[in-house]
N, CA and C atoms as a LAMMPS dump frame, in Angstrom:
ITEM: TIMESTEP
0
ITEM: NUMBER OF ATOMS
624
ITEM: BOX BOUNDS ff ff ff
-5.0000000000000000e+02 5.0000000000000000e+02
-5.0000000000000000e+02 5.0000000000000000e+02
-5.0000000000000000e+02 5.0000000000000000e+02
ITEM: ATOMS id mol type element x y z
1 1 1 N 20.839 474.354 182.727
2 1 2 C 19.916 475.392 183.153
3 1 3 C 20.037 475.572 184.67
4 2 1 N 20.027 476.872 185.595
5 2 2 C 20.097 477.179 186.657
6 2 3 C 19.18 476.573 187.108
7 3 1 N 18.864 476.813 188.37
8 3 2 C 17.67 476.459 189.07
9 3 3 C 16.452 477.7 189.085
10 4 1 N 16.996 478.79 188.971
11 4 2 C 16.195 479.878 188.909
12 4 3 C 15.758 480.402 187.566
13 5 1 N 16.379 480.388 186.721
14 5 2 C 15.603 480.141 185.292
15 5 3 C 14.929 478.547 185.264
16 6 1 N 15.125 477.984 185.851
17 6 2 C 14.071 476.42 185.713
18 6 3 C 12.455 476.846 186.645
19 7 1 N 13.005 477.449 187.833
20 7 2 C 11.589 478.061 188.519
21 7 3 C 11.014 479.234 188.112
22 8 1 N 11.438 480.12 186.943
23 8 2 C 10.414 480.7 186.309
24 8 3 C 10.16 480.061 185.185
25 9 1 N 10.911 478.672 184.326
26 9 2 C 10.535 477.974 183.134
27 9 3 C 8.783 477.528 183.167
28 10 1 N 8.975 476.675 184.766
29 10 2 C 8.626 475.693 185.151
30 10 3 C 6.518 475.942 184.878
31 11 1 N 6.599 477.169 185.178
32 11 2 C 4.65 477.532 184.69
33 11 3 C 4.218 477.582 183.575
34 12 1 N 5.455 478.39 182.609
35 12 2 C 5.163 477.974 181.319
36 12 3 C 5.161 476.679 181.008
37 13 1 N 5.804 475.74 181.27
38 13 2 C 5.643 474.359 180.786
39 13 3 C 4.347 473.772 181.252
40 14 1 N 4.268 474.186 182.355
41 14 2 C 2.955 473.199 183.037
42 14 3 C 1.36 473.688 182.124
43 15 1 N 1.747 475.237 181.963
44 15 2 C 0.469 475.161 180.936
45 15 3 C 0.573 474.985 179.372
46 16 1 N 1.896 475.203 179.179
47 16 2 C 2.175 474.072 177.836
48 16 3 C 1.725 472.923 177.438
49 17 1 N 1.845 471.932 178.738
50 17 2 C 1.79 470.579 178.429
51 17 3 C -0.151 470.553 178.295
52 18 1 N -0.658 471.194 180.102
53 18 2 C -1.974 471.677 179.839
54 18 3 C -3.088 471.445 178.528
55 19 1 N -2.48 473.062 177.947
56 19 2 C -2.807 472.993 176.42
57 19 3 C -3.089 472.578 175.566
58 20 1 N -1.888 471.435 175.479
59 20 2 C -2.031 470.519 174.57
60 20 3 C -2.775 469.571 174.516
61 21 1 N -3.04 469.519 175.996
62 21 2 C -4.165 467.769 176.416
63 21 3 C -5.149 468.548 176.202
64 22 1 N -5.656 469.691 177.251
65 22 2 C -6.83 470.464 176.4
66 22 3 C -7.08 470.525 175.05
67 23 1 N -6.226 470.879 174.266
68 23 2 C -6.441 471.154 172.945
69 23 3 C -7.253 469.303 172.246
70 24 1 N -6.176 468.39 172.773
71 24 2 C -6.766 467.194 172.374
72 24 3 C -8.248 467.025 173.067
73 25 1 N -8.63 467.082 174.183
74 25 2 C -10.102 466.829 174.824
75 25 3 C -11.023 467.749 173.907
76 26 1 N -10.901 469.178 173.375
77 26 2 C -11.774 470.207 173.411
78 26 3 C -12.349 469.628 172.195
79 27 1 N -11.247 469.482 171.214
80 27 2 C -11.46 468.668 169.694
81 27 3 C -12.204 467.598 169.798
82 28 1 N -11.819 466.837 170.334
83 28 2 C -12.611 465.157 170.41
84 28 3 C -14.261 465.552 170.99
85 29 1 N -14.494 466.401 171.815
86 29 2 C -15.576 466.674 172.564
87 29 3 C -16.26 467.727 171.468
88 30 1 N -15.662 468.507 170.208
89 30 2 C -16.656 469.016 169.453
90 30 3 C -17.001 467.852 167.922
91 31 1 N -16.205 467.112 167.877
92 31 2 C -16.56 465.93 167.129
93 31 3 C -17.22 465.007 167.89
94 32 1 N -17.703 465.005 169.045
95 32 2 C -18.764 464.019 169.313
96 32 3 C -18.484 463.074 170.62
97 33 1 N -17.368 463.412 170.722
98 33 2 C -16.605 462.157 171.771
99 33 3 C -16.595 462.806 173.053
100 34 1 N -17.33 462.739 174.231
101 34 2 C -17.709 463.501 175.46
102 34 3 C -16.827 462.462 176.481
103 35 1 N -15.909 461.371 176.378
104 35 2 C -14.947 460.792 176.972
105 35 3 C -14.162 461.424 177.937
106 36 1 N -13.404 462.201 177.072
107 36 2 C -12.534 463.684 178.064
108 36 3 C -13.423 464.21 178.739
109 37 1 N -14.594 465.07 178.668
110 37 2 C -15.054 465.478 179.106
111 37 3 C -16.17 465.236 180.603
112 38 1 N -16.476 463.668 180.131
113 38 2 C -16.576 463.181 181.36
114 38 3 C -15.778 462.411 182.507
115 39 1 N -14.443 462.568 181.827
116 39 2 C -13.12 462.086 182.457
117 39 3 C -12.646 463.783 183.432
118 40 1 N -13.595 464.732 183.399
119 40 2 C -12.874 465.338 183.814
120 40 3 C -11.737 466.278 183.55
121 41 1 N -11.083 465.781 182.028
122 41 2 C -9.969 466.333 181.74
123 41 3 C -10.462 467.731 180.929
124 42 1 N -11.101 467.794 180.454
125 42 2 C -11.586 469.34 179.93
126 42 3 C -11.628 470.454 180.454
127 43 1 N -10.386 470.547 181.08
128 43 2 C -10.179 471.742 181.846
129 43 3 C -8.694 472.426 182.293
130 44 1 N -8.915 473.326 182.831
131 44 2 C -7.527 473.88 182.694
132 44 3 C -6.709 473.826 183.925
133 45 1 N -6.604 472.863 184.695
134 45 2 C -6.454 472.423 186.174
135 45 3 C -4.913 471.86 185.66
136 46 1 N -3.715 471.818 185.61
137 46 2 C -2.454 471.413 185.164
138 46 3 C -2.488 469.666 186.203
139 47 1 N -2.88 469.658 187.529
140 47 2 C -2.679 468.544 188.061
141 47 3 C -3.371 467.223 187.584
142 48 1 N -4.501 467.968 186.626
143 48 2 C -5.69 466.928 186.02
144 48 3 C -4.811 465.989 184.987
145 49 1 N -4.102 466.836 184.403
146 49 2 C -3.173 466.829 182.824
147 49 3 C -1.688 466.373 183.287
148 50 1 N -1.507 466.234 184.29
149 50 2 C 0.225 465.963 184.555
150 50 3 C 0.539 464.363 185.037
151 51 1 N 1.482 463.784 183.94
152 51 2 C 1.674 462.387 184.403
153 51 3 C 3.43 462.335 185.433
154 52 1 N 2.97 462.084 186.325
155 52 2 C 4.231 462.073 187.313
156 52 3 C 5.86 461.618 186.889
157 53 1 N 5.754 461.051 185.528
158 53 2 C 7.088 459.947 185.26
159 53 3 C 7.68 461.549 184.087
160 54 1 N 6.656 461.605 183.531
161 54 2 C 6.873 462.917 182.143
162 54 3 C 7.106 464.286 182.685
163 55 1 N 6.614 464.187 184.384
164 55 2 C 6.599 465.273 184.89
165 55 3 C 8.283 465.621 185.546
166 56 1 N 8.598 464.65 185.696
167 56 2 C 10.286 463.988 186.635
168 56 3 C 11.004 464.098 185.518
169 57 1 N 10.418 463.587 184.142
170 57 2 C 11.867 464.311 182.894
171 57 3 C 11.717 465.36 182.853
172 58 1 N 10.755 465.935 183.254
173 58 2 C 10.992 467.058 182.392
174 58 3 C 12.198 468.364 183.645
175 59 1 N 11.991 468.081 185.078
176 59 2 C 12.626 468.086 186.221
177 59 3 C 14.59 467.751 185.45
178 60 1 N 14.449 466.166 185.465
179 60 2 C 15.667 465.832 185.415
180 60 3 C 16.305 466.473 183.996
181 61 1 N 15.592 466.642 182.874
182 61 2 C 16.016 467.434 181.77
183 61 3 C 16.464 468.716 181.762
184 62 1 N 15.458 469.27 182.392
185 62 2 C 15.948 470.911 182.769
186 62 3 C 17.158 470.974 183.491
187 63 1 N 17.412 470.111 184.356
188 63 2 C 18.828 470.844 185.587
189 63 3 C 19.524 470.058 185.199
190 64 1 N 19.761 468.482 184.665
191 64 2 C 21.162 468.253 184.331
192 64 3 C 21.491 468.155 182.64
193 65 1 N 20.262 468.616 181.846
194 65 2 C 20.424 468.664 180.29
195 65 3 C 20.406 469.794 179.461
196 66 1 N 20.856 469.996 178.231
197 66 2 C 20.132 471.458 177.884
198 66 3 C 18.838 471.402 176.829
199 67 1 N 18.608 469.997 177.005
200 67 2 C 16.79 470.257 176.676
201 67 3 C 15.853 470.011 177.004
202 68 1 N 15.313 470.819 177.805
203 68 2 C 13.958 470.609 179.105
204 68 3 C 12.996 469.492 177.902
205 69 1 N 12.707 468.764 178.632
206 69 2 C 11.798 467.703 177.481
207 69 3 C 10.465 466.795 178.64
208 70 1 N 9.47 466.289 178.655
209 70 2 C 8.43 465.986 179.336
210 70 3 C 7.477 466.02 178.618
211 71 1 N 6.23 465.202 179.474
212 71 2 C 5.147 464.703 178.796
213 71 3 C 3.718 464.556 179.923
214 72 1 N 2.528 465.182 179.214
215 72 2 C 1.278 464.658 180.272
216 72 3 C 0.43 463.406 180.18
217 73 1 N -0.32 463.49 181.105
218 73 2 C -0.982 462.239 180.583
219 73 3 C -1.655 462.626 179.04
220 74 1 N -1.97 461.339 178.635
221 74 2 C -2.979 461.227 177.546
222 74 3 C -4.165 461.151 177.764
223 75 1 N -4.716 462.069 176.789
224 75 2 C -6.089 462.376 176.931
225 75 3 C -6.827 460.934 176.347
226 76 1 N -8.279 460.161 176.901
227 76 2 C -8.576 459.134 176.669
228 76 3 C -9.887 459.899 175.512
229 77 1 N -9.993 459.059 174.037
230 77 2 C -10.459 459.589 173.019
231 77 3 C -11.181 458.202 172.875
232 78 1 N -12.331 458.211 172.291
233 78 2 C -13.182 457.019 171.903
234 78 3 C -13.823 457.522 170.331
235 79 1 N -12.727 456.744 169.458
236 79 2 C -13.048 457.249 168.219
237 79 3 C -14.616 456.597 167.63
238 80 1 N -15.249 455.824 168.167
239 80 2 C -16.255 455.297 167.99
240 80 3 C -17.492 456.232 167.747
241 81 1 N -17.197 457.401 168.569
242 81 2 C -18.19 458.769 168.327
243 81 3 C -18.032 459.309 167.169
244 82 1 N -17.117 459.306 166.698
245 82 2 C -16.842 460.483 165.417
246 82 3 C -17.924 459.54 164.502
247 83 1 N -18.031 460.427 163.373
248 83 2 C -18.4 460.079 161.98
249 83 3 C -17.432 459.118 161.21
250 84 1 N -16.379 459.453 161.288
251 84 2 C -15.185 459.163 160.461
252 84 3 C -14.538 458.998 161.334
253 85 1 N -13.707 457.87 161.554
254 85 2 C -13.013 457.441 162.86
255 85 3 C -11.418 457.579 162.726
256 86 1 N -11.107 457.567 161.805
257 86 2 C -10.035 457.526 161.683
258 86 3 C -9.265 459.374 161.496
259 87 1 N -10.1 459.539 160.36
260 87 2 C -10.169 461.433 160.05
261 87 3 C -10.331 461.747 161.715
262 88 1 N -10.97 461.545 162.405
263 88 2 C -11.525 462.293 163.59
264 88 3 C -10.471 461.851 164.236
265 89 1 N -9.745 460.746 164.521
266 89 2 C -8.616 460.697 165.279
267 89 3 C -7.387 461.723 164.561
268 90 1 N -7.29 462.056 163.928
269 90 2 C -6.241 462.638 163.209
270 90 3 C -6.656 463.869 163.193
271 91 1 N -7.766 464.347 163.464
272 91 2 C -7.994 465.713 163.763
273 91 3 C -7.661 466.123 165.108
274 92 1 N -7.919 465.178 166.029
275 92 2 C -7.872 465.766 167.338
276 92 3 C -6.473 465.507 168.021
277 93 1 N -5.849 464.623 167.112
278 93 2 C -3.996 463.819 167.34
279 93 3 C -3.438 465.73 167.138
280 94 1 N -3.98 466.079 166.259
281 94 2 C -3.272 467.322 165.462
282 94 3 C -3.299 468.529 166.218
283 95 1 N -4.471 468.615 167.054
284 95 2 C -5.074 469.591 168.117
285 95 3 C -3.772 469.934 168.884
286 96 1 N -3.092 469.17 169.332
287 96 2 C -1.811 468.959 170.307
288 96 3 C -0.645 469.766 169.721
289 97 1 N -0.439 469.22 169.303
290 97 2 C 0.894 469.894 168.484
291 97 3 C 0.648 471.488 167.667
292 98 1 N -0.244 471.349 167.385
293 98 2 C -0.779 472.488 166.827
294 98 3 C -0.838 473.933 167.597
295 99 1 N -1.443 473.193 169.175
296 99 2 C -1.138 474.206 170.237
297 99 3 C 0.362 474.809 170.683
298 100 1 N 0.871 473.308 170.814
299 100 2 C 2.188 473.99 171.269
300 100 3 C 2.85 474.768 170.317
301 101 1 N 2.753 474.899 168.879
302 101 2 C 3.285 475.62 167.774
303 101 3 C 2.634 477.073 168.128
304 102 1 N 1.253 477.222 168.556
305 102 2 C 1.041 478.204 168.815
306 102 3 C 1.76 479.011 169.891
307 103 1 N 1.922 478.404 171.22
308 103 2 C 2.662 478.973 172.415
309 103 3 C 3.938 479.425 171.669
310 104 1 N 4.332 478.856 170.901
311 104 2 C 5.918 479.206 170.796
312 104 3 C 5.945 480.333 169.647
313 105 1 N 4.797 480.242 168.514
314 105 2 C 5.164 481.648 167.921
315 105 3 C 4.739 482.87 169.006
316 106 1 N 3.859 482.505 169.827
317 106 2 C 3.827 483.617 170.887
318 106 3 C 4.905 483.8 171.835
319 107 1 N 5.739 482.914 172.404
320 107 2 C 6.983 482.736 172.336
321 107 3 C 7.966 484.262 171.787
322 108 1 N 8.248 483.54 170.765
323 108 2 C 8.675 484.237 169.808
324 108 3 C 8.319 485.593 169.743
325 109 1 N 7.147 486.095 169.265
326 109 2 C 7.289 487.044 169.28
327 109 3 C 7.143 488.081 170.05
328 110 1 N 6.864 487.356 171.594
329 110 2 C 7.515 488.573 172.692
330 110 3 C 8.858 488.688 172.823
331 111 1 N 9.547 487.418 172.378
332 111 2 C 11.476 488.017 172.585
333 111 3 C 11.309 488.879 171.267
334 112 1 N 10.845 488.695 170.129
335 112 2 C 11.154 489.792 168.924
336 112 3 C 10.627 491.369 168.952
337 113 1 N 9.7 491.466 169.631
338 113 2 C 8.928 492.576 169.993
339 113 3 C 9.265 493.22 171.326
340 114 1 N 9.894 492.763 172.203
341 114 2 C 9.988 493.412 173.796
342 114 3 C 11.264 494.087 173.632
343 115 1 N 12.328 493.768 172.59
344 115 2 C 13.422 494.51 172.756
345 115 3 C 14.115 494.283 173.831
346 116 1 N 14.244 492.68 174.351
347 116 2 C 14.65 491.926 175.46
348 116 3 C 16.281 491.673 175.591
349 117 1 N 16.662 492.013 176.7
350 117 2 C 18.345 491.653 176.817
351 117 3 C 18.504 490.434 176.516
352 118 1 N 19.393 490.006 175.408
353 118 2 C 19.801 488.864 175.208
354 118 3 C 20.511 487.821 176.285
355 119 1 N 21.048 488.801 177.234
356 119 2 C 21.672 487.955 178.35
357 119 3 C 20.911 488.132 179.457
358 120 1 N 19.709 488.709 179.571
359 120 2 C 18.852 488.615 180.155
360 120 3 C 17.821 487.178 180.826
361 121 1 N 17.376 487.659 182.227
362 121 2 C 17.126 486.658 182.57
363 121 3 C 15.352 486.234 181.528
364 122 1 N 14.827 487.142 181.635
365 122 2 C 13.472 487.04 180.636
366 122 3 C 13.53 486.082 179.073
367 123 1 N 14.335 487.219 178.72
368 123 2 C 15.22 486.629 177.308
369 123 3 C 14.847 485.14 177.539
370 124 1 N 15.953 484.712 178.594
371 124 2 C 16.343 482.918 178.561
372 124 3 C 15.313 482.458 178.717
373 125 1 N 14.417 483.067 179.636
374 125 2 C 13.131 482.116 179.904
375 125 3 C 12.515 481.573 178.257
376 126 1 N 12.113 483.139 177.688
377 126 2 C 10.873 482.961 176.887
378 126 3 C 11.909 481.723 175.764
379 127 1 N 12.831 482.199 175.952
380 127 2 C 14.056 481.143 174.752
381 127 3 C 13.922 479.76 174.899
382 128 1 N 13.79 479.231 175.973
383 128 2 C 13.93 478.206 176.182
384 128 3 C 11.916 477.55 176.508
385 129 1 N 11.461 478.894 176.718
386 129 2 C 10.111 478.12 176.332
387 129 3 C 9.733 477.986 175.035
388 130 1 N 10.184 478.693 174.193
389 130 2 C 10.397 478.5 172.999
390 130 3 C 10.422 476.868 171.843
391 131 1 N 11.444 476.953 172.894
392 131 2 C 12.298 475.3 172.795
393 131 3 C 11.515 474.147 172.722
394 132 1 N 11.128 474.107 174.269
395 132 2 C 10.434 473.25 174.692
396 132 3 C 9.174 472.785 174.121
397 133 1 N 8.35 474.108 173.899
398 133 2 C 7.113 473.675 172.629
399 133 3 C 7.281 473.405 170.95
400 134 1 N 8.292 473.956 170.641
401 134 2 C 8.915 473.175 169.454
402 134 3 C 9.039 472.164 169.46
403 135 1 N 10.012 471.597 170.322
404 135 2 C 10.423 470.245 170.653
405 135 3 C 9.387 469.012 170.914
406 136 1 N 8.266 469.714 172.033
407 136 2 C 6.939 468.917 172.029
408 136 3 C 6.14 468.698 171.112
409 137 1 N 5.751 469.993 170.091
410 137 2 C 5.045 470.155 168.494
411 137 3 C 5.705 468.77 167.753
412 138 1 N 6.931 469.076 167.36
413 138 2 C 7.758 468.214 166.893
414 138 3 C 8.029 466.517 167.051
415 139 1 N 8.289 466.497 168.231
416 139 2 C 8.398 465.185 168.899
417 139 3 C 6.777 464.478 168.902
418 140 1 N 5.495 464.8 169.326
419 140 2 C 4.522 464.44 168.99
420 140 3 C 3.484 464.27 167.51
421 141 1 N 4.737 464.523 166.521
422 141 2 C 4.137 464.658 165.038
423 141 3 C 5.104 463.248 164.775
424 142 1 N 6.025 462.646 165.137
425 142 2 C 6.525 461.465 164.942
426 142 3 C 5.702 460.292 164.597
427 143 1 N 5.66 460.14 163.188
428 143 2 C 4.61 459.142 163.145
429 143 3 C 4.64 457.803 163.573
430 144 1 N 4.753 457.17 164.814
431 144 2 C 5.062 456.056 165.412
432 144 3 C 3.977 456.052 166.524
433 145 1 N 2.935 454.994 166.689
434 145 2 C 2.242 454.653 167.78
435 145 3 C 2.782 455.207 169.017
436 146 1 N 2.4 455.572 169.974
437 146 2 C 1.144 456.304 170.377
438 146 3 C 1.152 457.775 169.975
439 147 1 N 2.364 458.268 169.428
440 147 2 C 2.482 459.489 169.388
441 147 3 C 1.572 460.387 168.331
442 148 1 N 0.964 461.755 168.371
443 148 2 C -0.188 462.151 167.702
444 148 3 C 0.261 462.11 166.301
445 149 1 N 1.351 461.851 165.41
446 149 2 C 1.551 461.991 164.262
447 149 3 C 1.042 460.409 163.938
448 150 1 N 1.282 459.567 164.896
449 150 2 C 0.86 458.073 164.12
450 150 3 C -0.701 457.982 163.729
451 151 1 N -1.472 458.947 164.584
452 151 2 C -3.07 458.763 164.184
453 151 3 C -3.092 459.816 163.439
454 152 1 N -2.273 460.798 162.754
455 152 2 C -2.361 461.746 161.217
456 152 3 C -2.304 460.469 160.508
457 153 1 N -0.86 460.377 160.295
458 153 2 C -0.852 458.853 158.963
459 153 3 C -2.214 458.057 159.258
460 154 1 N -2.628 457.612 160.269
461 154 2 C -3.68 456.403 159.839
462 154 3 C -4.537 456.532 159.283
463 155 1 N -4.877 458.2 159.346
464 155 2 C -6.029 458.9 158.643
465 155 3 C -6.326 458.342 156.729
466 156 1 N -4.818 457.598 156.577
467 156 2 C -4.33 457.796 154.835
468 156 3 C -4.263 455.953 154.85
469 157 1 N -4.671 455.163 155.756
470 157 2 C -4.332 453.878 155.818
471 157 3 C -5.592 453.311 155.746
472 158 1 N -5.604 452.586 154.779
473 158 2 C -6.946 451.399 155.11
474 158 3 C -7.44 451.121 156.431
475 159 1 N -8.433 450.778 156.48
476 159 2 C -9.098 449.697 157.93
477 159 3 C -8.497 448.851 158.612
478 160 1 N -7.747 448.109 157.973
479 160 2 C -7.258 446.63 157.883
480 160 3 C -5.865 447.201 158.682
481 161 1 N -5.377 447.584 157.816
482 161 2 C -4.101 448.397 158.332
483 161 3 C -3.826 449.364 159.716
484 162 1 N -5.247 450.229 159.613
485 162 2 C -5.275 451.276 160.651
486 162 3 C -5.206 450.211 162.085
487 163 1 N -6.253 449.349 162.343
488 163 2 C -6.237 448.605 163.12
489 163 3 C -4.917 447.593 163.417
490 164 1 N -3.877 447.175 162.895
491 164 2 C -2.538 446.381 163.273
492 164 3 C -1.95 447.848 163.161
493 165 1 N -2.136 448.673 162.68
494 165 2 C -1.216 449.8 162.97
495 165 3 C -1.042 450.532 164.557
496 166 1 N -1.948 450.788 165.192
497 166 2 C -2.922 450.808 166.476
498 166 3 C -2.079 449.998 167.542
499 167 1 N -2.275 448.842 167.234
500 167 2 C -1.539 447.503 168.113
501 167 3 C -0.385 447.662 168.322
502 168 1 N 0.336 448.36 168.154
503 168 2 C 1.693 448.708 168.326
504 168 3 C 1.876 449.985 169.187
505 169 1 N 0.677 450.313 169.812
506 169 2 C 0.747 451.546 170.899
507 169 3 C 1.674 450.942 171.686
508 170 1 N 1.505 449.694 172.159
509 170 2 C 2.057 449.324 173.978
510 170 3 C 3.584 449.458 173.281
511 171 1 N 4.676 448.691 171.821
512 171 2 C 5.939 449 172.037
513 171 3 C 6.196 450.089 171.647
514 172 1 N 5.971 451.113 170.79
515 172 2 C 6.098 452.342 170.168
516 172 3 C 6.937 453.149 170.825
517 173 1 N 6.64 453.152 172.285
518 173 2 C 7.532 454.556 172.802
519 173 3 C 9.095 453.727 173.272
520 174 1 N 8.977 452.328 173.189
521 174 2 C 10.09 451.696 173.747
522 174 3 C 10.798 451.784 172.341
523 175 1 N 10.443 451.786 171.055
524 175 2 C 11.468 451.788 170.057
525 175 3 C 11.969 453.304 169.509
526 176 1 N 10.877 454.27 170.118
527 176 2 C 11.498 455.744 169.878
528 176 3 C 13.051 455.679 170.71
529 177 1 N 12.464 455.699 171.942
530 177 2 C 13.453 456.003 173.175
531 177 3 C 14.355 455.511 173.275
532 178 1 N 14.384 453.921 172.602
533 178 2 C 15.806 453.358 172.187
534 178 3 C 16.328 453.298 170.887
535 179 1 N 15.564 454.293 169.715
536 179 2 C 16.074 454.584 168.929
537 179 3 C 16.668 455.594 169.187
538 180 1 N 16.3 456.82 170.034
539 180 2 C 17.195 458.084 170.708
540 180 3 C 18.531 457.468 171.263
541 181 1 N 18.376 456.806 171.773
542 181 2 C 19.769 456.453 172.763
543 181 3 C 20.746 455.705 171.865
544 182 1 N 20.092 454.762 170.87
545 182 2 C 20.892 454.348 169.619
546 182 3 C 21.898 455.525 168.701
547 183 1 N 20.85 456.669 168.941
548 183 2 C 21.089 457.351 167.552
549 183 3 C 21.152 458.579 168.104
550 184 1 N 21.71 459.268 169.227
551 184 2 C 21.649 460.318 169.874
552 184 3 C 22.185 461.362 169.65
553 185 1 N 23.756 461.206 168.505
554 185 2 C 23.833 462.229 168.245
555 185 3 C 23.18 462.425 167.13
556 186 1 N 23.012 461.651 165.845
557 186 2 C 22.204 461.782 164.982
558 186 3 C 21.018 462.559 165.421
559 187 1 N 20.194 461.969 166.423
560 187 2 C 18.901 462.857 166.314
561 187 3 C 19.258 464.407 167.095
562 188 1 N 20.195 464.531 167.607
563 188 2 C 20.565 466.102 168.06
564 188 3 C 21.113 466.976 166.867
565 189 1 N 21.615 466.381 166.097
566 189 2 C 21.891 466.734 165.005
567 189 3 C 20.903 467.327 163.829
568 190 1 N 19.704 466.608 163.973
569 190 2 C 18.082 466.776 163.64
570 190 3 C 17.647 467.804 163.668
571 191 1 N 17.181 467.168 165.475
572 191 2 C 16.719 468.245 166.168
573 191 3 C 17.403 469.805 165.797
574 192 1 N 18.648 470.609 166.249
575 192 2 C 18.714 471.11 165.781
576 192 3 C 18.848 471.627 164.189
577 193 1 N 18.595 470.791 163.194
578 193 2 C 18.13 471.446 162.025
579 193 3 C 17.047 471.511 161.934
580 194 1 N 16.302 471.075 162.814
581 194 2 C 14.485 471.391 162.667
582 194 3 C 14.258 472.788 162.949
583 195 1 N 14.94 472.839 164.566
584 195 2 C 14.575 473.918 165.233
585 195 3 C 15.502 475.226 164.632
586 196 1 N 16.036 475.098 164.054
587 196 2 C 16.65 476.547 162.998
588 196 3 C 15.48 476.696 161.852
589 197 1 N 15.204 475.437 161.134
590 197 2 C 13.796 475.71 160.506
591 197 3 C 12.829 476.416 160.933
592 198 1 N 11.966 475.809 161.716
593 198 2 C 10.715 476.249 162.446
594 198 3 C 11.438 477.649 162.732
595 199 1 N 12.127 478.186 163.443
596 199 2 C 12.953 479.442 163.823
597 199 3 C 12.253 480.404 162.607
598 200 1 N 12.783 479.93 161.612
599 200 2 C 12.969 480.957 160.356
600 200 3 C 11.851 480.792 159.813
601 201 1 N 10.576 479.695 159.479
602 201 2 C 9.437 479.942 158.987
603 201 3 C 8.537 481.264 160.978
604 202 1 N 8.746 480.91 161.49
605 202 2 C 7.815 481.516 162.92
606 202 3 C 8.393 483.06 162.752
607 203 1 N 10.018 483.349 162.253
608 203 2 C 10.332 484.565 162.213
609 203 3 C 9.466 485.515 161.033
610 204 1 N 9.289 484.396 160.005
611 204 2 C 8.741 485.003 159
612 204 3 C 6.941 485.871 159.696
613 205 1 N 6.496 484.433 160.551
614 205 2 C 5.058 485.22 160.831
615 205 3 C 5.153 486.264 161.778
616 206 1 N 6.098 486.424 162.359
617 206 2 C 6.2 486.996 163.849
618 206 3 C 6.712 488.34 163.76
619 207 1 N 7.098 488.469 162.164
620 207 2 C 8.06 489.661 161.677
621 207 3 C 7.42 490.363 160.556
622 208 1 N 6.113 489.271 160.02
623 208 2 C 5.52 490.283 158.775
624 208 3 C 4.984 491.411 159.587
């Protein structure tokens, strides 16, 4: 990616990532959990929501990779409020991903609707923001500790279980990340059959 398609990428992502932590605070805070909200994070301030290390991949991804990829902080959730602790974590895990699926059929259907030059500089932008919230939707539905798909599954796990399931936040992202690097072309290989999927179900909504 140029540098000048990365500096018009670069706002869409920041309220991408945004979004998504919003989307997780707004949820947890209408189920009961005022945590985010007195953390401050319930809002739409990008510097509130941006973790400096997720913020530098996503930097070093864009200019020497071709898949802009990054991460914000995590929103702090105290499932102890909900009714249902586990359901309520898995509602608000879902909030996240859910958003970024949204950005990207909107995405979508301004390149399908604007009648945009394909070799255009616009084009690439919205294309590759496209990407990026797929990729985030996607990558955060991974059901592996800490990521928001591991608190969907726990929703379906006993007590007993949910809790040693949990305990495995602190290695979780160390066995993704070196399962990527293990398995790198495999998971590019994935990845793009996901993202031709998602493509063709989002064309379907974006085109009825």
């Amino acid at each position: 990616m140029d540098l000048e398609t990365f500096l018009l990428l670069l706002p869409i992502v920041l309220v991408s990532l945004t979004l998504h932590e919003l989307a997780h605070a707004w949820v947890a805070w209408k189920l009961g959990d005022p945590t985010a909200r007195e953390q401050g994070r319930l809002t739409l301030n990008p510097l509130v929501h941006l973790d400096p290390l997720g913020t530098l991949m996503f930097v070093l991804t864009s200019l020497l990779a071709n898949l802009p990829f990054g991460w914000a902080r995590p929103v702090p959730v105290n499932p102890s409020y909900f009714r249902r602790a586990k359901e309520g974590m898995a509602i608000v895990a879902a909030a996240g991903p859910v958003m970024n699926f949204a950005i990207a059929v909107l995405c979508l259907a301004l390149v399908r609707h604007l009648e945009l030059d394909p070799t255009g500089r616009a084009f690439e932008v919205l294309e590759k923001a496209w990407i990026v919230n797929v990729v985030l939707g996607l990558f955060n539905l991974i059901p592996v500790p800490p990521l928001d798909g591991s608190r969907i599954v726990g929703a379906l796990m006993d007590n007993a279980t949910y809790a040693r399931w949990i305990q495995l936040d602190q290695i979780g992202m160390v066995v993704v990340f070196g399962a990527f690097f293990l398995f790198q072309d495999a998971f590019t290989e994935a990845l793009g059959d996901a993202l031709r999927i998602v493509r063709d179900v989002m064309d379907v909504l974006v085109l009825a």
